[in-house]
Wavefront OBJ file of the C-alpha trace (Angstrom):
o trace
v 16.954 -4.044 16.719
v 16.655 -0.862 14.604
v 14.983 2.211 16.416
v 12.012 1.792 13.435
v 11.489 -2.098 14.549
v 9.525 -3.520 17.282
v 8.426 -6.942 18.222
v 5.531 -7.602 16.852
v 3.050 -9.233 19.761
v 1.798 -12.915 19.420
v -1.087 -12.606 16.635
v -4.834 -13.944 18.841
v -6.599 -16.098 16.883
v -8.915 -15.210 13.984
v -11.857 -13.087 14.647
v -10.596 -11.997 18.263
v -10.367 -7.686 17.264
v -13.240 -6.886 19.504
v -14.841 -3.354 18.979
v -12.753 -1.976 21.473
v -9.214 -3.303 20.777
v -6.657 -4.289 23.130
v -2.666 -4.305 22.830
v -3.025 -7.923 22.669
v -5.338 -7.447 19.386
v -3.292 -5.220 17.333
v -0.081 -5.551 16.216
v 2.373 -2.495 15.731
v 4.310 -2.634 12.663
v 6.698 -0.392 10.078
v 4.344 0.161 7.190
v 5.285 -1.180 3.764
v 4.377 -0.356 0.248
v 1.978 -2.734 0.090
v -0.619 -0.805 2.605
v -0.461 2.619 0.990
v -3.348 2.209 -0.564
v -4.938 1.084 2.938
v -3.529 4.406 4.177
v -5.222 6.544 1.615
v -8.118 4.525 2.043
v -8.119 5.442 6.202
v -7.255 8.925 5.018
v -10.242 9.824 2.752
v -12.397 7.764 5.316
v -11.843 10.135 8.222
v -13.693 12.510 6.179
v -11.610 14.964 7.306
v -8.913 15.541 5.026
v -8.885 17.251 1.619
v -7.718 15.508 -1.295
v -4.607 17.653 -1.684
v -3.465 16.592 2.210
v -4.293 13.225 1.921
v -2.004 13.636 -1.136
v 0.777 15.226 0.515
v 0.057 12.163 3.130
v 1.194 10.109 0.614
v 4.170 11.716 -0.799
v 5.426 11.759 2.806
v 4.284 7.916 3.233
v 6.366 7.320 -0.173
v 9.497 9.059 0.496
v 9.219 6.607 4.131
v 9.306 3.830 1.612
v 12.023 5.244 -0.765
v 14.627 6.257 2.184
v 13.932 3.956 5.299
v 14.733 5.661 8.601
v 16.010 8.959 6.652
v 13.104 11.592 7.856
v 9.718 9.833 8.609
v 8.834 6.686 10.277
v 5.850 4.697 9.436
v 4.330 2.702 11.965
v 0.615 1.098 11.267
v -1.844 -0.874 13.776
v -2.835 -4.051 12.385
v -5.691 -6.651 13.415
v -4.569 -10.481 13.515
v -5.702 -11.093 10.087
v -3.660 -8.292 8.705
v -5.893 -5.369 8.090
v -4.764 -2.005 8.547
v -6.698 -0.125 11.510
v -3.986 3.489 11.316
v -0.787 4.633 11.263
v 1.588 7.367 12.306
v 3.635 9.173 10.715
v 6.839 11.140 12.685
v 10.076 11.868 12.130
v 12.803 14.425 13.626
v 12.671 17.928 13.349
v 15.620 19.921 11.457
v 17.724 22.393 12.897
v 16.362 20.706 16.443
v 17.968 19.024 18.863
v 15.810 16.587 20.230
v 12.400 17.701 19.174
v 10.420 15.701 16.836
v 7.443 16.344 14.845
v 4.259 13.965 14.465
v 3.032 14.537 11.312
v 0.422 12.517 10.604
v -1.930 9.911 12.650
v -5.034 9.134 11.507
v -7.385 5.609 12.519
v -9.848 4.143 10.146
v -13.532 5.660 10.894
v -15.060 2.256 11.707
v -12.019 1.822 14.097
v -12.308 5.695 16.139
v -12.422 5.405 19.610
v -11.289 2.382 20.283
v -8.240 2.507 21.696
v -5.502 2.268 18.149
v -4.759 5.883 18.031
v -3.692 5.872 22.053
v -1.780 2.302 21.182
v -0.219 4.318 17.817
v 0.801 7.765 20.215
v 2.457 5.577 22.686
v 4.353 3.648 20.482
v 5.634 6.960 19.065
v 6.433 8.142 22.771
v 7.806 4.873 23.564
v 10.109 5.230 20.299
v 11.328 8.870 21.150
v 12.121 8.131 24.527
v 14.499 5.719 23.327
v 15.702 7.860 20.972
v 16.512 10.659 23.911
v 13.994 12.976 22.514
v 12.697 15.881 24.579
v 9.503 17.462 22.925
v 7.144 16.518 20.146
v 5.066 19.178 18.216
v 1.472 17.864 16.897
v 0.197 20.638 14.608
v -3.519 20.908 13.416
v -6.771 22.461 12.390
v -8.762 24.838 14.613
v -11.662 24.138 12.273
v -14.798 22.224 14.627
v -14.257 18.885 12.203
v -11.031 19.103 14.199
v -12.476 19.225 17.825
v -12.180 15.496 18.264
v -8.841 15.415 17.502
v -7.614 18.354 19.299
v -9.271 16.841 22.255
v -7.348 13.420 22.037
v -4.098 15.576 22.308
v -5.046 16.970 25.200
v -6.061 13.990 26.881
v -2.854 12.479 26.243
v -0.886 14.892 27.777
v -0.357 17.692 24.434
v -1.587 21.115 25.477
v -2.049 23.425 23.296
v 1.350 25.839 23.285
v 0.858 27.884 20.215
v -1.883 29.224 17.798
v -1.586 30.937 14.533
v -4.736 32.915 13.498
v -5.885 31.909 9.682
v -3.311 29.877 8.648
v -4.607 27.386 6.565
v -7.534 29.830 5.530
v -9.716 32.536 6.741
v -11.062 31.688 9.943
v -9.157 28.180 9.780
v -6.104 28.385 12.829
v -2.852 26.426 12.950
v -3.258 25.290 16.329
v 0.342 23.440 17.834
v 0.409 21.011 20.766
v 3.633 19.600 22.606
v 4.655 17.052 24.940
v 7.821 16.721 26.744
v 9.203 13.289 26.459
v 11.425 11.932 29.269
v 14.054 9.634 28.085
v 14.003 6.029 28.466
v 16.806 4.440 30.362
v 17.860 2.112 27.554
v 14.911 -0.686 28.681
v 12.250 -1.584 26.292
l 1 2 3 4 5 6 7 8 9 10 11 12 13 14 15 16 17 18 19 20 21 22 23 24 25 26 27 28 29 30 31 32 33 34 35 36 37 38 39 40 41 42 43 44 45 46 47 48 49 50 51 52 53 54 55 56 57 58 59 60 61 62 63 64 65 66 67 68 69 70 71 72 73 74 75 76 77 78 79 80 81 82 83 84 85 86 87 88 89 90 91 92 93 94 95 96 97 98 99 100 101 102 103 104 105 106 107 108 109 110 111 112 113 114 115 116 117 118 119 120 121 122 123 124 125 126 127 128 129 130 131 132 133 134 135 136 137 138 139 140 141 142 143 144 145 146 147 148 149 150 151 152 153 154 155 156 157 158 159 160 161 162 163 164 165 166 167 168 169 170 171 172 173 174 175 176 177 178 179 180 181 182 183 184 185 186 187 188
């Protein structure tokens, strides 16, 4: 098995997604062509993304389909029937050695808070530690439409390590979060 693959789990029967998800509700999959519209669709649903980064979201999501396992991996959160619930978007860092950067995760709206961005982050952590990666860098908005987000970092274990003062705008910070990631012993 490829570092991008994973088994997907046993599929519960029709109509069992609850509201609050469960690992045994959601499958964890390598995205395909076929969903990018489902990711633009999650994208513009958060509410919080401007058209030109939802764009950019894209381009990254396309060259994941164009060179598989060159840069970026693509993995989405599916229900039973199929339907896209997020994704996450990471790949390695150049000129690193061992850190990797998640670039984008992002859960559809009616989905938030139920447990598929947690399932999506540890699937990236579980990935990386089998990879023998040591740190991941989440980078985001200081802006408050943010302050959900930032705070699901930092309950998973990413403090905040770096801030760069108007960045993106005036008044709009490039905060940076990390997490060391110990290696896996070759079990998964």
């Amino acid at each position: 098995m490829s570092p991008d693959e994973h088994p997907t789990p046993a599929m519960p029967a029709a109509g069992a997604v609850s509201s609050t998800p469960s690992d045994a509700d959601v499958a964890l999959a390598p995205l395909s062509r076929a969903q990018r519209d489902d990711v633009r669709e999650i994208l513009e649903g958060t509410g919080v993304f401007r058209e030109d980064e939802v764009e950019i979201a894209l381009e990254v999501l396309d060259h994941y389909f164009d060179h598989p396992g060159q840069d970026y991996t693509a993995v989405g959160a599916f229900t039973p029937d199929a339907k896209l619930l997020g994704y996450v978007c990471f790949g390695p860092t150049p000129c690193t050695l061992g850190t990797w950067d998640l670039y984008w995760i992002a859960v559809a709206s009616g989905t938030q808070r139920t447990g598929v961005g947690t399932l999506l982050l540890q699937e990236v952590e579980r990935r990386l530690a089998r990879e023998r990666a040591r740190l991941v860098i989440i980078e985001t908005s200081s802006q408050p439409i943010y302050e959900k987000t930032r705070s699901f970092y930092i309950r998973h274990g990413y403090p905040e390590v770096a801030r760069v003062p108007d960045f993106y705008s005036d008044g709009d910070d490039r905060v940076i979060y990390a997490k060391r990631i110990q290696p896996s012993n070759g079990q998964a």
